[in-house]
C-alpha positions as CSV (number, residue, x, y, z in Angstrom):
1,X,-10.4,-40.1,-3.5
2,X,-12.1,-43.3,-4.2
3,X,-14.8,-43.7,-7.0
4,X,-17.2,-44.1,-4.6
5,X,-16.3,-41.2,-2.7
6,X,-16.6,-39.2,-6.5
7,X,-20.4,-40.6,-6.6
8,X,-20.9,-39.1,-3.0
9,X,-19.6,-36.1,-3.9
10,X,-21.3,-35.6,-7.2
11,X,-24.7,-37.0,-5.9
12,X,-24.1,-33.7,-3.2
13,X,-23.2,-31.3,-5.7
14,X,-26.5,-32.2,-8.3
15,X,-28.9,-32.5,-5.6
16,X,-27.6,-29.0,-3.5
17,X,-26.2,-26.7,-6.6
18,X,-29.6,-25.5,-7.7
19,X,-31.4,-25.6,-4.2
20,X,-30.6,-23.1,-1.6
21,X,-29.2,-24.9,-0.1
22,X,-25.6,-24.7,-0.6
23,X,-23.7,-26.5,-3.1
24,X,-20.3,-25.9,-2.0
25,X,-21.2,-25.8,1.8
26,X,-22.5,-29.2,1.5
27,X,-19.9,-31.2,-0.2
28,X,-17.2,-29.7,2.3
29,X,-19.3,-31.5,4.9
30,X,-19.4,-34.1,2.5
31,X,-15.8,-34.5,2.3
32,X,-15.1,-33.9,6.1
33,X,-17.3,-36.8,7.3
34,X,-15.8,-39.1,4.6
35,X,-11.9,-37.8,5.8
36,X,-11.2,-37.2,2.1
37,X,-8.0,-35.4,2.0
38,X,-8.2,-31.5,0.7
39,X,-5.6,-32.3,-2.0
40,X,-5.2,-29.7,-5.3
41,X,-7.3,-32.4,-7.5
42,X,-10.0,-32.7,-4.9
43,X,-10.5,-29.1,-4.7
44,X,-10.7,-29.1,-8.5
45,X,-13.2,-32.0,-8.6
46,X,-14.9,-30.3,-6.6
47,X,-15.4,-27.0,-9.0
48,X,-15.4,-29.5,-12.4
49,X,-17.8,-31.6,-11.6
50,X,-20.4,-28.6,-11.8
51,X,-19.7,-29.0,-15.8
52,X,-22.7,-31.7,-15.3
53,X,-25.1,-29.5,-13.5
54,X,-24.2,-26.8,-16.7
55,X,-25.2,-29.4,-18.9
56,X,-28.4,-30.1,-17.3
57,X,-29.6,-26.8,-16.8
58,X,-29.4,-26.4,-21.1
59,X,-31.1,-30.0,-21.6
60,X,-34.0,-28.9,-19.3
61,X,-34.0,-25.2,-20.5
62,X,-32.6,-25.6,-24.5
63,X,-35.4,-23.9,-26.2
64,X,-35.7,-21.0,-23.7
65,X,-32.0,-20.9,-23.2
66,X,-30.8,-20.5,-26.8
67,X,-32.7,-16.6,-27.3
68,X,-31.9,-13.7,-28.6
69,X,-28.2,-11.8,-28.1
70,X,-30.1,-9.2,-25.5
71,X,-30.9,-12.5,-23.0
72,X,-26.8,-13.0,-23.4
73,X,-25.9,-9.8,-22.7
74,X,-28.0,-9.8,-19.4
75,X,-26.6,-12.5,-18.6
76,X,-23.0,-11.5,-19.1
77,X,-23.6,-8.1,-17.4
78,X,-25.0,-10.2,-14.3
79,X,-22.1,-12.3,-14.2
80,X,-19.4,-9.5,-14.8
81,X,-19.9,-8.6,-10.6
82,X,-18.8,-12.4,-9.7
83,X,-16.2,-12.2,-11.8
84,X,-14.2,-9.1,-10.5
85,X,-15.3,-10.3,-7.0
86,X,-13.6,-13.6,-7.7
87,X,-10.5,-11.9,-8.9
88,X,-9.9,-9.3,-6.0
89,X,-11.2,-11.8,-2.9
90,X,-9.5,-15.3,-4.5
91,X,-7.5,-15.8,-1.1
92,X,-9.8,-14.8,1.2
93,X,-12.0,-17.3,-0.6
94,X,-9.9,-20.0,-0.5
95,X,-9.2,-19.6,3.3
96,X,-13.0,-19.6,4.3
97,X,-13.1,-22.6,2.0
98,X,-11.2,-24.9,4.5
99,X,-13.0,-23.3,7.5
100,X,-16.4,-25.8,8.1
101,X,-17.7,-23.2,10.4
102,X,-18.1,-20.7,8.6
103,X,-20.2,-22.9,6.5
104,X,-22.2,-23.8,9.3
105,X,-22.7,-20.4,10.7
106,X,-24.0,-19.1,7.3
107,X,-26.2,-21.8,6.5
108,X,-27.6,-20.5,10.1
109,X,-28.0,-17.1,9.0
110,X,-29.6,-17.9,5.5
111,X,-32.3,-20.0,7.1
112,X,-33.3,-17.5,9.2
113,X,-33.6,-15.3,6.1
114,X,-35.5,-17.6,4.6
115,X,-37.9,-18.1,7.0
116,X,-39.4,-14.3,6.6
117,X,-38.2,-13.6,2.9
118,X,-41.5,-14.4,1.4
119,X,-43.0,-11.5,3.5
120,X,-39.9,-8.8,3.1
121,X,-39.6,-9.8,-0.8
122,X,-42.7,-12.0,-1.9
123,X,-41.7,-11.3,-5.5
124,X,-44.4,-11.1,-7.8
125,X,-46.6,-13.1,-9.7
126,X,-45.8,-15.4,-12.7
127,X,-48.5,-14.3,-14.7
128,X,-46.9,-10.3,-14.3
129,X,-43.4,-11.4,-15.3
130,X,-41.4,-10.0,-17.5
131,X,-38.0,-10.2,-19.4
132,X,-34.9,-9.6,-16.7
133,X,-33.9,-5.8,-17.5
134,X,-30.0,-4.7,-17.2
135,X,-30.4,-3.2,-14.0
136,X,-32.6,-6.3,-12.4
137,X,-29.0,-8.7,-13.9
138,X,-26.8,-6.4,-12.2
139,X,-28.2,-6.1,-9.1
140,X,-28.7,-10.0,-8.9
141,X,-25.4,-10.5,-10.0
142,X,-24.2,-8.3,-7.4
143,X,-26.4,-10.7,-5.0
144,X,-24.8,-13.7,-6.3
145,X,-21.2,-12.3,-5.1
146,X,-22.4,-13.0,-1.7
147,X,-22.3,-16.7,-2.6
148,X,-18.4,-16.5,-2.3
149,X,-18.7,-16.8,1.7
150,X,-19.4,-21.0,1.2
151,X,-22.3,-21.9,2.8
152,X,-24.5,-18.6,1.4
153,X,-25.6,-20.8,-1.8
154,X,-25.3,-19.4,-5.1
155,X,-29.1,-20.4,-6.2
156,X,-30.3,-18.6,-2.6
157,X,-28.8,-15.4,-3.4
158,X,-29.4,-15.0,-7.0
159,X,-33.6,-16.0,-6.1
160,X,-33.5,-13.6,-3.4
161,X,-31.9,-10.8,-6.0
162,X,-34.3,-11.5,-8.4
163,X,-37.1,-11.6,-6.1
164,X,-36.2,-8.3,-4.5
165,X,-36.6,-6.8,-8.1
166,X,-39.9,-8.1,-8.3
167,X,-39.8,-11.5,-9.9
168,X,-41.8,-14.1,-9.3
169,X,-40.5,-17.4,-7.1
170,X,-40.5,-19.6,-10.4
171,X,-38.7,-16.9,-12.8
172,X,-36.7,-15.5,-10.2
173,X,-35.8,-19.4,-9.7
174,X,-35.1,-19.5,-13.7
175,X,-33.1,-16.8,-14.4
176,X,-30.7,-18.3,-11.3
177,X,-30.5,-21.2,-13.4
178,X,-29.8,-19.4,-16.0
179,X,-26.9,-17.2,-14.7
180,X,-25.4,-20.7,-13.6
181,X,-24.3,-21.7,-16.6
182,X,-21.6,-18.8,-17.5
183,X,-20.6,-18.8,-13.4
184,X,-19.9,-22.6,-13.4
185,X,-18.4,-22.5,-16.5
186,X,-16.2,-19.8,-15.9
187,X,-15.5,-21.3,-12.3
188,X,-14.7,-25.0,-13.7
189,X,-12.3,-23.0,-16.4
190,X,-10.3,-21.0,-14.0
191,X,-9.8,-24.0,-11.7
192,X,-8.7,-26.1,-15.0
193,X,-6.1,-23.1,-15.5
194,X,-5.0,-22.6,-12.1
195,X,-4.3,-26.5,-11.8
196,X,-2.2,-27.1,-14.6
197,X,-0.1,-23.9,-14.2
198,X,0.8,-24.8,-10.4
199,X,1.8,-28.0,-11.9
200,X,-1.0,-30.4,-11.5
201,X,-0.7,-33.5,-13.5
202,X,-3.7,-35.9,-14.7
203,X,-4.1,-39.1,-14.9
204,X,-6.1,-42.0,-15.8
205,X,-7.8,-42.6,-12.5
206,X,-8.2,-38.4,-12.9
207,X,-10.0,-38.4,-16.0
208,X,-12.2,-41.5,-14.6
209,X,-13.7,-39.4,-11.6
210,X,-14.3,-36.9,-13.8
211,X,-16.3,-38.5,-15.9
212,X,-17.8,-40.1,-13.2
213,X,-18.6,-37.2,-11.4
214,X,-20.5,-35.5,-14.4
215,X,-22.9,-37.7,-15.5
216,X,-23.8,-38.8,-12.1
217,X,-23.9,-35.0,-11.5
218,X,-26.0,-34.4,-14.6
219,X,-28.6,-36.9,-14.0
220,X,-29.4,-35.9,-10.3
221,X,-29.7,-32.6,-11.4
222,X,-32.2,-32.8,-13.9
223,X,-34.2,-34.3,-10.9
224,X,-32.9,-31.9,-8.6
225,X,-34.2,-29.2,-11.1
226,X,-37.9,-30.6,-12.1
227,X,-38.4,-31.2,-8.1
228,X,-37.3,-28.0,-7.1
229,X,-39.8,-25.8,-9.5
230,X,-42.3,-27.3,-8.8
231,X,-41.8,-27.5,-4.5
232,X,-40.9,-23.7,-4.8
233,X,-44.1,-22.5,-6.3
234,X,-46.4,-24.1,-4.1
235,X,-44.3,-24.0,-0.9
236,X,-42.0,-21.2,-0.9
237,X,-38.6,-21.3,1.6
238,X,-39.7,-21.9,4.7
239,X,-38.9,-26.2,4.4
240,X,-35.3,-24.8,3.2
241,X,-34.9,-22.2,5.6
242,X,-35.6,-24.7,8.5
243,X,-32.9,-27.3,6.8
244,X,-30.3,-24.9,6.6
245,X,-31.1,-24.1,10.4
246,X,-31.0,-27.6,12.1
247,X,-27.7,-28.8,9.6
248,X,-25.9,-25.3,10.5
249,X,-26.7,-25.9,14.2
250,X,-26.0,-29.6,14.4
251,X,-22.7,-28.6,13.3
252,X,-22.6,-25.6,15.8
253,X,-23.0,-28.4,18.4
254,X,-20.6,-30.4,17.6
255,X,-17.9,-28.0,18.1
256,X,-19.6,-26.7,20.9
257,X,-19.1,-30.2,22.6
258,X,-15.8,-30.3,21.4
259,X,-16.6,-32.7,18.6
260,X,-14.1,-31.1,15.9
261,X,-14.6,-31.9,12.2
262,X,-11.8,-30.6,10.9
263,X,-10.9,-30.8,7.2
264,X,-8.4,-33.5,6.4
């Protein structure tokens, strides 16, 4: 992997990790088109370079982020589901991982959610919300499970979670944000782990793209973030749900013509 291919790559993940839109769905495209080979460090600079959208998400949110020991608890308990789902589905995961179609089919399906979901779960309003109880965190941590199957989007499920408890488009939006920060971490930390104890070696040109791939990473997601809010609130998920549609099919084409983008 080339720098420039990093910058690609870590442009993808800090515009797409916080829309829902797909982080990981995306930068498999991302990494198909450009024939980057699916290597053990390219899967891992894949998952580390989320370290940057972590750190933006607690420069944008630092004074609501650092609270009180109950906002940690609900976070851990809504990140406790992930966690055991991770552990018990990890090669199941890693084979839909290499399959682009099943990205494309699910980026389908979630459009189409999106194009009704602000009339099956309009949420509520931001003036009526309230502080995330433990049974609203577990049940949008148990949503944000279904972000395993890549191209579900971990920010779609977790808004649509907290909207079906009643949150508004902008907290629900928040707390997703939020629960980010202990997933991604915990994701970039097991990926570490699992690297070095199949034997994976660093070096130099290693530690460059990851760099690299951070800060470029944090910066676009600070933009990512502001933009997002704001479109959200006034617009709802109908712009998204149509994306998600017309990439998902385009890809659904392709194939369909025989036009195979199979991962290198």
């Amino acid at each position: 992997m080339t720098i420039l291919q990093a910058i690609i790559l870590a442009i993808i993940e800090g515009i797409t990790e916080f829309l829902p839109i797909s982080s990981t769905g995306h930068m498999i495209i991302g990494s198909t088109i450009m024939g980057i080979q699916q290597d053990d460090f390219v899967k891992l600079f894949t998952v580390a370079i989320q370290f940057g959208g972590i750190l933006s998400v607690i420069a944008l949110y630092w004074k609501r982020f650092f609270q009180s020991i109950d906002f940690y608890l609900k976070l851990f308990v809504a990140f406790l589901p992930a966690v055991v789902a991770g552990l018990l589905l990890k090669d199941t995961i890693d084979l839909l991982l290499e399959n682009i179609m099943v990205v494309a089919v699910m980026l389908v399906i979630g459009g189409i959610v999106f194009l009704s979901i602000d009339k099956w779960a309009p949420g509520g309003a931001e003036e009526d919300d309230k502080p995330v109880s433990y049974k609203q965190a577990v049940i949008i941590g148990i949503f944000q499970c279904l972000a395993m199957v890549p191209g579900v989007s971990r920010s779609a499920s977790t808004i649509i979670g907290g909207m079906t408890q009643g949150l508004s488009r902008k907290f629900a939006a928040e707390f997703s944000f939020f629960l980010a920060v202990p997933t991604m971490f915990g994701a970039t930390v097991k990926s570490l782990y699992d690297y070095v104890k199949d034997g994976g070696e660093f070096t130099a040109q290693h530690y460059q793209l990851f760099a690299i791939g951070n800060v470029v990473a944090f910066i676009v997601a600070i933009v990512a973030i502001r933009t997002f809010i704001t479109f959200l609130s006034k617009n709802g998920f109908k712009a998204f749900g149509w994306y998600r549609i017309v990439v998902g099919g385009v890809i659904i084409a392709l194939y369909t013509m025989g036009i195979e983008m199979q991962m290198m």
